[in-house]
Backbone as JSON Lines, residues from 0, in Angstrom:
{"i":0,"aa":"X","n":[135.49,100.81,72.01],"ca":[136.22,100.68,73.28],"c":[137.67,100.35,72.99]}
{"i":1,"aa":"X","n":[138.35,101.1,73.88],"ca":[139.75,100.48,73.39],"c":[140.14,98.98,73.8]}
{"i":2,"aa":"X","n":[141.14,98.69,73.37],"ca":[141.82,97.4,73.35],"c":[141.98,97.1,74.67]}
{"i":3,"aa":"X","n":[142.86,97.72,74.89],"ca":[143.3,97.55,76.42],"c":[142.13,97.64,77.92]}
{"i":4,"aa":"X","n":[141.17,98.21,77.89],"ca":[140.11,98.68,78.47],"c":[139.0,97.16,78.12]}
{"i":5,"aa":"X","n":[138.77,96.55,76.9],"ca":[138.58,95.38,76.48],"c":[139.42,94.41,77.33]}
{"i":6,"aa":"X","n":[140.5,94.61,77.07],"ca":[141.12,93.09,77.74],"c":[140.76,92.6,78.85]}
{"i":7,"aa":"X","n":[141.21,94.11,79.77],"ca":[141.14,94.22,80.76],"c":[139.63,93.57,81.96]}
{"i":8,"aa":"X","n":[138.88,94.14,80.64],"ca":[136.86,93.41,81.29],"c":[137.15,92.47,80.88]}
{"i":9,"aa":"X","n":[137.55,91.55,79.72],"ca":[137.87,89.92,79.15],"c":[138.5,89.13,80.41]}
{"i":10,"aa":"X","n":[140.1,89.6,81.11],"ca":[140.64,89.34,81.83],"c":[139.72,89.21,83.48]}
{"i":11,"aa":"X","n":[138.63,90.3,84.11],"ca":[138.01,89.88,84.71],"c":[137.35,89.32,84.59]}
{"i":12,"aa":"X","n":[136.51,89.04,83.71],"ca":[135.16,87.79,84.07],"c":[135.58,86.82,83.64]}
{"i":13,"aa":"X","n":[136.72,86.61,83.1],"ca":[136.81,85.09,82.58],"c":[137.42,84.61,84.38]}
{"i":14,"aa":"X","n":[138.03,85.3,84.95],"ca":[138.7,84.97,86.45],"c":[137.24,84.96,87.51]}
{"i":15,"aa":"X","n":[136.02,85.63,87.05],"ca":[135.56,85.56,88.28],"c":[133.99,83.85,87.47]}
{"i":16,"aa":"X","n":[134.12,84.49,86.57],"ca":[133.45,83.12,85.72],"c":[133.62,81.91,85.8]}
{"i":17,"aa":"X","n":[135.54,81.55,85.32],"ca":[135.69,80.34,85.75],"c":[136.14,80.12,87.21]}
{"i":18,"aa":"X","n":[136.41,81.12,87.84],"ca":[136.36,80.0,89.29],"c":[135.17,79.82,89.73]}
{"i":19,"aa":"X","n":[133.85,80.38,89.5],"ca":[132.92,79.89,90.11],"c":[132.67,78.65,89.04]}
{"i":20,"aa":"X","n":[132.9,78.66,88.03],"ca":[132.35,77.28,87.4],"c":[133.08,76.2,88.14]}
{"i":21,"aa":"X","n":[134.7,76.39,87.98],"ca":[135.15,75.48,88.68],"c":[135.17,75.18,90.29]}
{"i":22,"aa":"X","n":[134.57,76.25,91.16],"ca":[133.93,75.89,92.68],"c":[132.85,74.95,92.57]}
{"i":23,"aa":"X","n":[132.03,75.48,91.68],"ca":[130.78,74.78,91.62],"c":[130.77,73.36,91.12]}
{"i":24,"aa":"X","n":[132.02,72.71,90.72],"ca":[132.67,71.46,90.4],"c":[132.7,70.77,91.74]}
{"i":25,"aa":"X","n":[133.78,71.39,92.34],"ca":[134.18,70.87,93.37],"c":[132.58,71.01,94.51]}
{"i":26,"aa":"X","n":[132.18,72.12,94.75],"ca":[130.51,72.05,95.78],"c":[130.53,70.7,95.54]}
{"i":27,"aa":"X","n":[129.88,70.64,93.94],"ca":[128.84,69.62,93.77],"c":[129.34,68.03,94.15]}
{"i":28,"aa":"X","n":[130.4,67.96,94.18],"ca":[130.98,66.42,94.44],"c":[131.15,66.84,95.54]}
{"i":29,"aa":"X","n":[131.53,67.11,95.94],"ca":[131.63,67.32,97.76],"c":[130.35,67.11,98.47]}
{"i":30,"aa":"X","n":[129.5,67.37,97.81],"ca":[128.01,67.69,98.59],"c":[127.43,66.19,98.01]}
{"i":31,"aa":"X","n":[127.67,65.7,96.7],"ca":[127.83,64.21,96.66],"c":[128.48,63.12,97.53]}
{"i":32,"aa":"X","n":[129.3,63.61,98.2],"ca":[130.15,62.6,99.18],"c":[131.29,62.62,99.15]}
{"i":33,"aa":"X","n":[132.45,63.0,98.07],"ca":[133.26,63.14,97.61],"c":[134.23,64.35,97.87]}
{"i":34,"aa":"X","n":[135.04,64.04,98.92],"ca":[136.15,65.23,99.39],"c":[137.33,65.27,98.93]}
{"i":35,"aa":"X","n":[137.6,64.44,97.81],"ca":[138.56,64.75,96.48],"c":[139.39,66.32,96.34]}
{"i":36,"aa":"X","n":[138.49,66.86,95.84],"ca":[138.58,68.43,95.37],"c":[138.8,69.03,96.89]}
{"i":37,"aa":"X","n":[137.79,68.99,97.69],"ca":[138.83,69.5,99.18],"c":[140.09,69.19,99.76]}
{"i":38,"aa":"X","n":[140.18,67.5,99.57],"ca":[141.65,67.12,100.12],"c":[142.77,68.5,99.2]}
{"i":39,"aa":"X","n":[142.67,68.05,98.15],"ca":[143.62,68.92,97.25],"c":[143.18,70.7,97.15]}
{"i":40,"aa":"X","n":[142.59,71.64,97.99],"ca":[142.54,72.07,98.0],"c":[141.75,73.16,96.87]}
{"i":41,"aa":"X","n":[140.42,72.47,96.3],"ca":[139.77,73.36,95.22],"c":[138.48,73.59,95.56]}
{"i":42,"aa":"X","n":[138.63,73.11,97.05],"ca":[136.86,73.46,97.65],"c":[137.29,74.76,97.71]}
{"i":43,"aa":"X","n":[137.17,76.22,97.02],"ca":[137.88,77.51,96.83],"c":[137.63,78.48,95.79]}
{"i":44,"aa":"X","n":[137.0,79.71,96.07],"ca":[136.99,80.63,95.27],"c":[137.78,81.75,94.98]}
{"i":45,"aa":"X","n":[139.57,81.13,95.71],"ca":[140.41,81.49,94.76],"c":[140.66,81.17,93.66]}
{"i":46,"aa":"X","n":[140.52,82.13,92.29],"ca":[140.69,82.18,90.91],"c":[142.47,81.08,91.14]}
{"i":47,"aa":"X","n":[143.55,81.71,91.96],"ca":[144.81,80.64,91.54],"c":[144.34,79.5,91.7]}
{"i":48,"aa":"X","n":[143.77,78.93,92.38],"ca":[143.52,77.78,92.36],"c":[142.92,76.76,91.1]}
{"i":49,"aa":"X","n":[142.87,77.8,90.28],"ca":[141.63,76.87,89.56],"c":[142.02,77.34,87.81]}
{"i":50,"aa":"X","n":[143.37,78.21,87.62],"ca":[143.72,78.83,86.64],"c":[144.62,78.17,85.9]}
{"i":51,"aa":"X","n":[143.96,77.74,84.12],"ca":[144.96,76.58,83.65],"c":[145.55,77.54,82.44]}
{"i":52,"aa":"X","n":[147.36,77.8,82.42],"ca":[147.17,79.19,81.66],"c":[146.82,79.17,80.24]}
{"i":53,"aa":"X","n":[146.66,78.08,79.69],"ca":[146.39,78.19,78.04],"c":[144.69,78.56,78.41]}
{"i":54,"aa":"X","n":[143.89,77.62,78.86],"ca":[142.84,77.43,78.29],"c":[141.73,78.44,79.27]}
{"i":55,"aa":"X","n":[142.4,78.9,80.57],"ca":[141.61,80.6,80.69],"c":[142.74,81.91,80.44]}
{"i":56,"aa":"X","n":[143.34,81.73,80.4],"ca":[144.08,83.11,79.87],"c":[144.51,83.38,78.12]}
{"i":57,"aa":"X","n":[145.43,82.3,78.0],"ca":[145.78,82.46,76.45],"c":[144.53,82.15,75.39]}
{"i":58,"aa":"X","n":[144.1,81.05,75.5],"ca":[143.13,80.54,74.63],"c":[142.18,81.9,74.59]}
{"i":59,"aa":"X","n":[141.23,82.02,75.26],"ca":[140.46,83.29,75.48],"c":[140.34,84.72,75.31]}
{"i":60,"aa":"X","n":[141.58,84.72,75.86],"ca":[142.08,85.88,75.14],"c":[142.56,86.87,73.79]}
{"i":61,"aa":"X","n":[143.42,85.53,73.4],"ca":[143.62,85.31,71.89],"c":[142.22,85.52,71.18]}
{"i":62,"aa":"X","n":[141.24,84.94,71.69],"ca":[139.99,85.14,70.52],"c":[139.58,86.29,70.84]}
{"i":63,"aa":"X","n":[139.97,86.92,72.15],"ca":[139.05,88.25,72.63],"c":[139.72,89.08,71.39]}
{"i":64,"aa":"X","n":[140.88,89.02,71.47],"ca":[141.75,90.36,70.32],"c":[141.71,89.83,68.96]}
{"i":65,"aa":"X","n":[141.12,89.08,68.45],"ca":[141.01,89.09,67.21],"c":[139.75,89.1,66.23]}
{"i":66,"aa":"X","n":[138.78,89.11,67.72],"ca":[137.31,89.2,67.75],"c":[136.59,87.87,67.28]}
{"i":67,"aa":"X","n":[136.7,86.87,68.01],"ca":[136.26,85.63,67.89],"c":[135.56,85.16,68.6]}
{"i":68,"aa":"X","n":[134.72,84.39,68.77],"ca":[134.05,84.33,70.5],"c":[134.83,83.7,71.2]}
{"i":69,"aa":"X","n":[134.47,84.13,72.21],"ca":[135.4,83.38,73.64],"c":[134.77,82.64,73.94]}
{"i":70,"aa":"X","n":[135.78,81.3,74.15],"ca":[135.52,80.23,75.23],"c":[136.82,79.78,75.39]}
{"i":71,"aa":"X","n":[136.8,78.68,76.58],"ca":[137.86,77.97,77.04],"c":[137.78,77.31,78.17]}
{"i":72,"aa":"X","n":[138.15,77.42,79.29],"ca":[138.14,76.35,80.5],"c":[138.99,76.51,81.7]}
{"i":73,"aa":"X","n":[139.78,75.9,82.37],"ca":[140.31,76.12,83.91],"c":[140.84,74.57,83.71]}
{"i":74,"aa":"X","n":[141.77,74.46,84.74],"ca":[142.43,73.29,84.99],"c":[140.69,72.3,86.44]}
{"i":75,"aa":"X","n":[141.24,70.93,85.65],"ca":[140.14,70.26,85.67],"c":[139.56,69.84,87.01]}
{"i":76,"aa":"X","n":[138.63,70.16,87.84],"ca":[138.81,69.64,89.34],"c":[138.95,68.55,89.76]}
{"i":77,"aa":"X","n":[139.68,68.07,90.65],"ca":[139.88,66.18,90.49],"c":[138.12,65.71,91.25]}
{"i":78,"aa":"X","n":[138.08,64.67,90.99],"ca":[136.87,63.93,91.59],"c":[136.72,62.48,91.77]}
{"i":79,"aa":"X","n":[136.5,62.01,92.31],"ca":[136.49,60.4,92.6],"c":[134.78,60.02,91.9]}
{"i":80,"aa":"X","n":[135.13,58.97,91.06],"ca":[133.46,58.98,90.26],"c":[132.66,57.72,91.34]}
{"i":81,"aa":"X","n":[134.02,57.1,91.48],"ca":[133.22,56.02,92.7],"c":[132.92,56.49,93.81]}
{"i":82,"aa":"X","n":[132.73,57.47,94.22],"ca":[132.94,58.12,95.66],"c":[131.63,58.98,95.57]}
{"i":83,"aa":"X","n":[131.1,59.38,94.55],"ca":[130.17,60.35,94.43],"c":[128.23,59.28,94.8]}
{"i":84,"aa":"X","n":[127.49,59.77,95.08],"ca":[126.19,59.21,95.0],"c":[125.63,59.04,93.63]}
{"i":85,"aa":"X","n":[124.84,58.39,93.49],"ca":[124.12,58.19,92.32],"c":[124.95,57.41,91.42]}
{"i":86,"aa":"X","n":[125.97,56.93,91.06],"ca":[126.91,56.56,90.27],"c":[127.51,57.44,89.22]}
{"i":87,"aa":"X","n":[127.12,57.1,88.01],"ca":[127.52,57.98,86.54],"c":[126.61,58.99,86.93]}
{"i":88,"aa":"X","n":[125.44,58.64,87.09],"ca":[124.52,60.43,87.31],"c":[124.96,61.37,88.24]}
{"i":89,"aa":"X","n":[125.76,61.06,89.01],"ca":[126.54,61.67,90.07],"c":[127.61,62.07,89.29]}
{"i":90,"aa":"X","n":[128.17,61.83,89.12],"ca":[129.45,61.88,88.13],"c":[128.95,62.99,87.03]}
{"i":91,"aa":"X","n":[127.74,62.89,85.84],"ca":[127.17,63.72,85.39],"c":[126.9,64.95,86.29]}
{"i":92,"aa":"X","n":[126.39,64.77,86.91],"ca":[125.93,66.21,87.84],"c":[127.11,67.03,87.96]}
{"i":93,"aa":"X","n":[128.25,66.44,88.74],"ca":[129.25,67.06,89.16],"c":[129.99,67.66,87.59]}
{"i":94,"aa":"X","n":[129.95,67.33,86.69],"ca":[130.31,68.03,85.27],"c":[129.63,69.2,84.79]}
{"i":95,"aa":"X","n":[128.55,69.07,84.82],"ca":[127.53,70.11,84.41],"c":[127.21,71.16,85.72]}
{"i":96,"aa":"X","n":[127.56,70.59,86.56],"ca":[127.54,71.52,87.72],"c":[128.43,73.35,86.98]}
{"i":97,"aa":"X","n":[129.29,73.12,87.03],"ca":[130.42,74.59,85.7],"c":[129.82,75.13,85.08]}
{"i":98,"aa":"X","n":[129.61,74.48,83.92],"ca":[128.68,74.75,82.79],"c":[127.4,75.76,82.9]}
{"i":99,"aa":"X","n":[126.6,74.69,84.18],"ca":[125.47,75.11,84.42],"c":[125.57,76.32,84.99]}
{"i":100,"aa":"X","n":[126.5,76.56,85.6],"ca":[127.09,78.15,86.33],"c":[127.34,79.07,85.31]}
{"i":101,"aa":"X","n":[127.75,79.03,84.37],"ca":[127.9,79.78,83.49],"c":[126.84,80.17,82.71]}
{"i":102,"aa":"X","n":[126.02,79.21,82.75],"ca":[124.48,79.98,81.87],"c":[124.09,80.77,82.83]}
{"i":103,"aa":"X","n":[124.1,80.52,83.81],"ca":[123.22,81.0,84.83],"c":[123.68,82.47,85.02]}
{"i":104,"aa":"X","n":[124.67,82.65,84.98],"ca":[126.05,83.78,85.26],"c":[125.33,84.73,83.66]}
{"i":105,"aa":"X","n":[125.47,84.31,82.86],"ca":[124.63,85.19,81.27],"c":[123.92,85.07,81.56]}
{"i":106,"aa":"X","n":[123.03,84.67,81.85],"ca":[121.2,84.49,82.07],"c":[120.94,86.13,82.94]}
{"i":107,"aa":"X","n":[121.73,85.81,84.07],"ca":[121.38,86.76,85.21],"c":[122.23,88.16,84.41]}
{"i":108,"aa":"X","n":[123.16,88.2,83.98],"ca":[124.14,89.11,83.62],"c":[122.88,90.11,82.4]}
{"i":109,"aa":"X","n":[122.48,89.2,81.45],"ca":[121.3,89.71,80.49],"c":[120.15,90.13,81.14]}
{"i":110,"aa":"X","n":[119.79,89.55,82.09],"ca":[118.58,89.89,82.7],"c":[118.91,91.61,83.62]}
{"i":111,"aa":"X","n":[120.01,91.47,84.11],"ca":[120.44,92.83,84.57],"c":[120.5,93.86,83.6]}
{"i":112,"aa":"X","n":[121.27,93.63,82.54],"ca":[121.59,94.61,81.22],"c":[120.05,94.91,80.63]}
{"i":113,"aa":"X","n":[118.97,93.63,80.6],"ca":[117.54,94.51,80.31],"c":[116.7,94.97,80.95]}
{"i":114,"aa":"X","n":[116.52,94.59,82.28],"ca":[115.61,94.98,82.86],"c":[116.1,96.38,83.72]}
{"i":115,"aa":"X","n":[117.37,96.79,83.38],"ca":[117.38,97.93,83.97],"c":[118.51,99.0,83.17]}
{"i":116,"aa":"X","n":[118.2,98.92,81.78],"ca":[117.89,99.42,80.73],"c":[119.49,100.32,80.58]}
{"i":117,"aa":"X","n":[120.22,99.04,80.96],"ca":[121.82,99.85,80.96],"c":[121.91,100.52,79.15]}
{"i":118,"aa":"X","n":[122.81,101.22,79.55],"ca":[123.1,102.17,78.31],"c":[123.91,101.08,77.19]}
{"i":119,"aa":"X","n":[123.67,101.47,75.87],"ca":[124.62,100.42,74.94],"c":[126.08,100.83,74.58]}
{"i":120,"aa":"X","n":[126.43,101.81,75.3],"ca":[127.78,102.64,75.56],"c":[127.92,102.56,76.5]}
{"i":121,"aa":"X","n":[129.36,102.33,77.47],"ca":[130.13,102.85,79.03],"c":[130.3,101.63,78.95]}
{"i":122,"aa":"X","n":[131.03,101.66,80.48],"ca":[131.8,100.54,80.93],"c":[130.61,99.57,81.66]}
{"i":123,"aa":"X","n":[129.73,99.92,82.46],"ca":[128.46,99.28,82.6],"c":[127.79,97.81,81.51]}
{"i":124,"aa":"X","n":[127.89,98.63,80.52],"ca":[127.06,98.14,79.28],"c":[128.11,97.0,78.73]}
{"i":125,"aa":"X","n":[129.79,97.41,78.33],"ca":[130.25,96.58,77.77],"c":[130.86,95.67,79.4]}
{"i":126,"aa":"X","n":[130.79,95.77,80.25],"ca":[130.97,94.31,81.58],"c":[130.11,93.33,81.14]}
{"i":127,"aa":"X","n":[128.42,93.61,81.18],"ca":[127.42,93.13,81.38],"c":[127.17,92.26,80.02]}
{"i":128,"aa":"X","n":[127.67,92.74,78.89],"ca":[127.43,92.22,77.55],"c":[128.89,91.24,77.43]}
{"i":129,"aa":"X","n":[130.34,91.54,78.05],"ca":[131.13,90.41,78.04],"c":[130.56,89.19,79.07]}
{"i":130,"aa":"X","n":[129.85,89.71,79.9],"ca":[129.72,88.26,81.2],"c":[128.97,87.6,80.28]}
{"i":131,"aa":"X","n":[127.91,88.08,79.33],"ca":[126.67,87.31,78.88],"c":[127.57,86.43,77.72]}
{"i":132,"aa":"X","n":[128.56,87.28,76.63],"ca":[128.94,86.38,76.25],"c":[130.15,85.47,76.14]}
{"i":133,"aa":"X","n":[130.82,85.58,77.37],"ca":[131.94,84.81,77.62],"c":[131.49,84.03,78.36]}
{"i":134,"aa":"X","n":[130.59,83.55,78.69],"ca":[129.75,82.74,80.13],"c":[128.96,82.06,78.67]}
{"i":135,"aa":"X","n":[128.54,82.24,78.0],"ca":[127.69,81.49,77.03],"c":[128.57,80.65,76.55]}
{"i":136,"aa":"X","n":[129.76,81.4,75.9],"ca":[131.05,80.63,75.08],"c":[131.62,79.51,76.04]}
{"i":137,"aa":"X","n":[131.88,79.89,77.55],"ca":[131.91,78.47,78.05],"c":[131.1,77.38,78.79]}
{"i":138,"aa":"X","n":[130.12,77.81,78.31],"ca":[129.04,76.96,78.82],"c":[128.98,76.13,77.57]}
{"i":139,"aa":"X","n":[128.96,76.83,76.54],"ca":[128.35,75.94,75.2],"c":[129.8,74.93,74.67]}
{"i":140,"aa":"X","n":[131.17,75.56,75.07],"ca":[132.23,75.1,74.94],"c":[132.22,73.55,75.59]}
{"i":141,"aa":"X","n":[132.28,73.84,76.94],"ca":[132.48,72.92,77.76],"c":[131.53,71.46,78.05]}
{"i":142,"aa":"X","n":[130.19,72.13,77.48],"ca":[129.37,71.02,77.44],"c":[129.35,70.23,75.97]}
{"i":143,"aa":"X","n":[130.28,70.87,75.08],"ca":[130.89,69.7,74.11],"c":[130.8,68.06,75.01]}
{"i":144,"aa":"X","n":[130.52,67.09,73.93],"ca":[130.63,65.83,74.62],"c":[131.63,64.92,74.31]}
{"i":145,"aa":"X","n":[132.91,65.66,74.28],"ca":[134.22,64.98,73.98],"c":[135.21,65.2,75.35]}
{"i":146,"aa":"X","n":[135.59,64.42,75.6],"ca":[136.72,63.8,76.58],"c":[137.77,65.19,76.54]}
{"i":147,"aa":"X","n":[138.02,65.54,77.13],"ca":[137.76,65.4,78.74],"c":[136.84,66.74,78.83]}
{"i":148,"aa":"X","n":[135.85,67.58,78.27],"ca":[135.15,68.25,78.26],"c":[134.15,67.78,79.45]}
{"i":149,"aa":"X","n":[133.58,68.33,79.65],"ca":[131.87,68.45,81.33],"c":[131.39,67.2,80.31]}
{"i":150,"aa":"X","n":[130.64,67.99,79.2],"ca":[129.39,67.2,78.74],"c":[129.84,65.74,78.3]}
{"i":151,"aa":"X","n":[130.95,65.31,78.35],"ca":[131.42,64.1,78.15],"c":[130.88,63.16,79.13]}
{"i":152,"aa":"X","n":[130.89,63.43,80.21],"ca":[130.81,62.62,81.48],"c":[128.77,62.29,81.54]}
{"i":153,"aa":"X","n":[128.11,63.3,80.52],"ca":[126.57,63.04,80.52],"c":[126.57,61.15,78.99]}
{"i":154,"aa":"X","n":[127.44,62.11,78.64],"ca":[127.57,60.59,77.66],"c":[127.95,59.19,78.14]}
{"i":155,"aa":"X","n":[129.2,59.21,79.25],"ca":[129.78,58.4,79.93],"c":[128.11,57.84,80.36]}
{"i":156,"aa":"X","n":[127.55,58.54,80.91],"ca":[126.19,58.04,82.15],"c":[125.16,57.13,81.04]}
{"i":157,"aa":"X","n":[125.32,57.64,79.79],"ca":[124.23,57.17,78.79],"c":[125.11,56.01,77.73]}
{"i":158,"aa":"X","n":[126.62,56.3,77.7],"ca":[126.75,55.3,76.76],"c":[126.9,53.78,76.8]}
{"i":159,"aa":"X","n":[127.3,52.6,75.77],"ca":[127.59,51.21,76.45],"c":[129.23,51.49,76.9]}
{"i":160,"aa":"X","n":[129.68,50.44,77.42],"ca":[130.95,50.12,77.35],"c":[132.15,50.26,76.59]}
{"i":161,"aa":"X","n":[131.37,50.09,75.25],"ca":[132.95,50.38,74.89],"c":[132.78,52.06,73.8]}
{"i":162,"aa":"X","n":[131.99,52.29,74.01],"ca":[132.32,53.42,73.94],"c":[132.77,54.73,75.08]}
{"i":163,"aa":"X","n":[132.43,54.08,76.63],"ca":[133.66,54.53,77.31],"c":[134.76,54.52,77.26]}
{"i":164,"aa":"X","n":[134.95,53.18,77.19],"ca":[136.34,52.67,77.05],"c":[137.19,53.57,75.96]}
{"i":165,"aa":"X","n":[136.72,53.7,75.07],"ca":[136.97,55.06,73.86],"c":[137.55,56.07,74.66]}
{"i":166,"aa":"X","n":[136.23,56.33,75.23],"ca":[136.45,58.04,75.7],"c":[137.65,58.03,76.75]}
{"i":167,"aa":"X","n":[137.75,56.95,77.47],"ca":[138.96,57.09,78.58],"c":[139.87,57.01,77.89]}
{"i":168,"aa":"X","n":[140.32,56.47,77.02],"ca":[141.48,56.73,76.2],"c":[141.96,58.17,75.55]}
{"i":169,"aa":"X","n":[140.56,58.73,74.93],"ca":[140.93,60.09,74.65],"c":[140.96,61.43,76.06]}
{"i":170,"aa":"X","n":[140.35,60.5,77.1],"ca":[140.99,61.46,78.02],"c":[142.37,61.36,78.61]}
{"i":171,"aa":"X","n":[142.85,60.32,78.81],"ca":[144.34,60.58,78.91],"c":[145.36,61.28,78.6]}
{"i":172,"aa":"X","n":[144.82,61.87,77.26],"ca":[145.57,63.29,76.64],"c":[144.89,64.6,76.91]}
{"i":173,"aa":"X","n":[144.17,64.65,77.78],"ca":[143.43,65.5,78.05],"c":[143.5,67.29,77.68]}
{"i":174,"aa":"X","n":[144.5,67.66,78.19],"ca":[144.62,69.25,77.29],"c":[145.23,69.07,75.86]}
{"i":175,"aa":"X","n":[146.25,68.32,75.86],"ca":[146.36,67.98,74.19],"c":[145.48,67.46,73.13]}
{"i":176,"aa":"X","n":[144.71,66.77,73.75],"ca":[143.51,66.56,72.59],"c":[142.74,67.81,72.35]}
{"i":177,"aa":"X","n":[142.5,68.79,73.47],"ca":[141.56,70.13,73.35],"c":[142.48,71.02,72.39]}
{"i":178,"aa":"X","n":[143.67,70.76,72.99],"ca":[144.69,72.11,71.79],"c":[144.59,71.95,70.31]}
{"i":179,"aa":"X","n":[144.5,70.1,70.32],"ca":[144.54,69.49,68.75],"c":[143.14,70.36,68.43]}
{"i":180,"aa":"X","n":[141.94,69.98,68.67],"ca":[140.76,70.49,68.18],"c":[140.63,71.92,68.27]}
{"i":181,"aa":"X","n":[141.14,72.66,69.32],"ca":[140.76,74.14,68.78],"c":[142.21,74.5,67.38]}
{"i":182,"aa":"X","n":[143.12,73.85,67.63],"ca":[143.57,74.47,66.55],"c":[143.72,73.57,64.97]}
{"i":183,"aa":"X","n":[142.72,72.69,64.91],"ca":[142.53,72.18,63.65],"c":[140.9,72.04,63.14]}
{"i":184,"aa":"X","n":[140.37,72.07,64.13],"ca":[138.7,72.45,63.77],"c":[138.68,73.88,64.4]}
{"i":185,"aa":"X","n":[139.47,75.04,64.48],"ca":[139.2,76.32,64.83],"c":[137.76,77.13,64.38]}
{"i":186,"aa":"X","n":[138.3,76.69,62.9],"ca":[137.06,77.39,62.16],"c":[135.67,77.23,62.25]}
{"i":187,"aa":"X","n":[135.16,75.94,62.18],"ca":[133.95,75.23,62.75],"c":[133.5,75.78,63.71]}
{"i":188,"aa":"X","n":[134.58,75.21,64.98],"ca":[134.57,75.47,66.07],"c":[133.79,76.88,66.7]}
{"i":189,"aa":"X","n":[134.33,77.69,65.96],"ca":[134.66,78.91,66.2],"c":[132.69,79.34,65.99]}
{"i":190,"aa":"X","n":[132.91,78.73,64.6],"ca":[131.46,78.94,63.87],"c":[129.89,77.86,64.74]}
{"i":191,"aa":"X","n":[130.23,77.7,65.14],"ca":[129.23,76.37,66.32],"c":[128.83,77.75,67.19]}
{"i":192,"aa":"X","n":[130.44,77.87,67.61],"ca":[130.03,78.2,69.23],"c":[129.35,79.82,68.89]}
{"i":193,"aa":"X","n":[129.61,80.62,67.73],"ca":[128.69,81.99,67.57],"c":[127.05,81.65,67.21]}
{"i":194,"aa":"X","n":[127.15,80.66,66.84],"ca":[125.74,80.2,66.09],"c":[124.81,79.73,67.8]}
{"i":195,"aa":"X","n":[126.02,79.48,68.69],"ca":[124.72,78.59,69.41],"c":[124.65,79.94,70.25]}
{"i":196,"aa":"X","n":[125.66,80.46,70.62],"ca":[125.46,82.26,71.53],"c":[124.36,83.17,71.0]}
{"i":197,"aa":"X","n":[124.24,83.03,69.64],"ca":[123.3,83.94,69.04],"c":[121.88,83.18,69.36]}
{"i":198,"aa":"X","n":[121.89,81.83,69.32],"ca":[120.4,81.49,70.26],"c":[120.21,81.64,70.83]}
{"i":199,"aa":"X","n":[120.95,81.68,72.35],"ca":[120.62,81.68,73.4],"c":[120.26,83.18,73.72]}
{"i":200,"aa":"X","n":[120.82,83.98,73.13],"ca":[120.9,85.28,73.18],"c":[119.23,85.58,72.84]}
{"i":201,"aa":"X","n":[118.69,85.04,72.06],"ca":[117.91,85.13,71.1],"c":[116.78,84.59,72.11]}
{"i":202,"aa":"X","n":[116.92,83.45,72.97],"ca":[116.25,82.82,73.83],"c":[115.92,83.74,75.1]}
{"i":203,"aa":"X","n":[117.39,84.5,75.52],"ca":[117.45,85.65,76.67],"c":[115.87,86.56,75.97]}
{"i":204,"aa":"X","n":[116.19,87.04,75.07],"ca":[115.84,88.35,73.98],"c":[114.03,88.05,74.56]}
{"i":205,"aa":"X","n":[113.88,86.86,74.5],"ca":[112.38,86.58,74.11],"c":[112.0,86.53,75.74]}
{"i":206,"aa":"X","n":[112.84,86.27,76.45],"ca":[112.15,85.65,78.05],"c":[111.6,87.55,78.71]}
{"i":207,"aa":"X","n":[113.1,88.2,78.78],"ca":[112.88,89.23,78.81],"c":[112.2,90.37,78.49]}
{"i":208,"aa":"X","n":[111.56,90.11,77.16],"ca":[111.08,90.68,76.15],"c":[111.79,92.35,75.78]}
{"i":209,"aa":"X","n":[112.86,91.58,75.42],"ca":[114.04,92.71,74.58],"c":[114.49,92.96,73.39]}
């Protein structure tokens, strides 16, 4: 496939991917109690709303053209943690709420591509095979459990004190700590997130029986 014809499918689903991850941020605290994300305007499945340009356009992209897996993220939805039900598990929910959209988004995307036996050539075939794995890359990305990542906030719910206290510190730098790690653990990084896509893939492979 050409380059440009590539980007171009990269450039849509990462826009229609992460704004539903990041709607499904804002739903879920809202539907917790929490009108945070509505006051400011991200109860919304406009993509501007929700577009952070390093970490869904550049970041993502960059790996699309050099053939790396994709992942990355959206600018962060605000949320009130005291405001939500349940406390920290509320707070958890509303994190994984994204995430969880994004498996779900490959799950269904694979389940379409097998059960109705799209071709492994055309434009069909390569949409359906980027949603599965650019939706994996940020699902598996984002539920990292480092500050200010989703899966951080499941740790927040489980850890003591001062290892919050930790983590709020490293969230204060919040996109700069993510830039530090993708571009000094790239390689790892890079190598995690193909290793855990090829499971899940592997997990799709078996449910389906493909």
């Amino acid at each position: 496939m050409e380059i440009v014809t590539y980007v171009l499918i990269v450039v849509g689903v990462i826009l229609v991917s992460m704004t539903l991850h990041e709607a499904m941020h804002a739903f879920t605290s809202y539907w917790l109690g929490d009108d945070t994300a509505k006051l400011q305007g991200r109860l919304t499945l406009n993509p501007i709303k929700h577009i952070d340009p390093f970490l869904t356009i550049l970041l993502p992209l960059g790996l699309a053209v050099i053939g790396a897996p994709i992942f990355g993220g959206a600018r962060p939805v605000p949320f009130n943690p005291d405001r939500v039900k349940w406390d920290d598990w509320g707070a958890a929910l509303v994190a994984i709420a994204g995430p969880l959209t994004n498996l779900v988004i490959a799950f269904i995307s694979f389940g379409v591509f097998a059960l109705f036996g799209a071709p492994t050539e055309g434009l069909l075939s390569q949409i359906l095979v980027t949603m599965v794995t650019v939706n994996l890359g940020f699902f598996i990305f984002n539920m990292l459990p480092i500050p200010p990542l989703d899966g951080s906030r499941v740790i927040y719910a489980l850890a003591p004190e001062f290892v919050r206290t930790g983590m709020r510190f490293i969230e204060q730098f919040g996109i700069i700590f993510i830039f530090a790690i993708v571009l000094l653990a790239s390689g790892p990084l890079g190598s995690f997130i193909s290793g855990a896509v090829a499971f899940f893939i592997d997990v799709f492979s078996g449910i389906f029986r493909v």
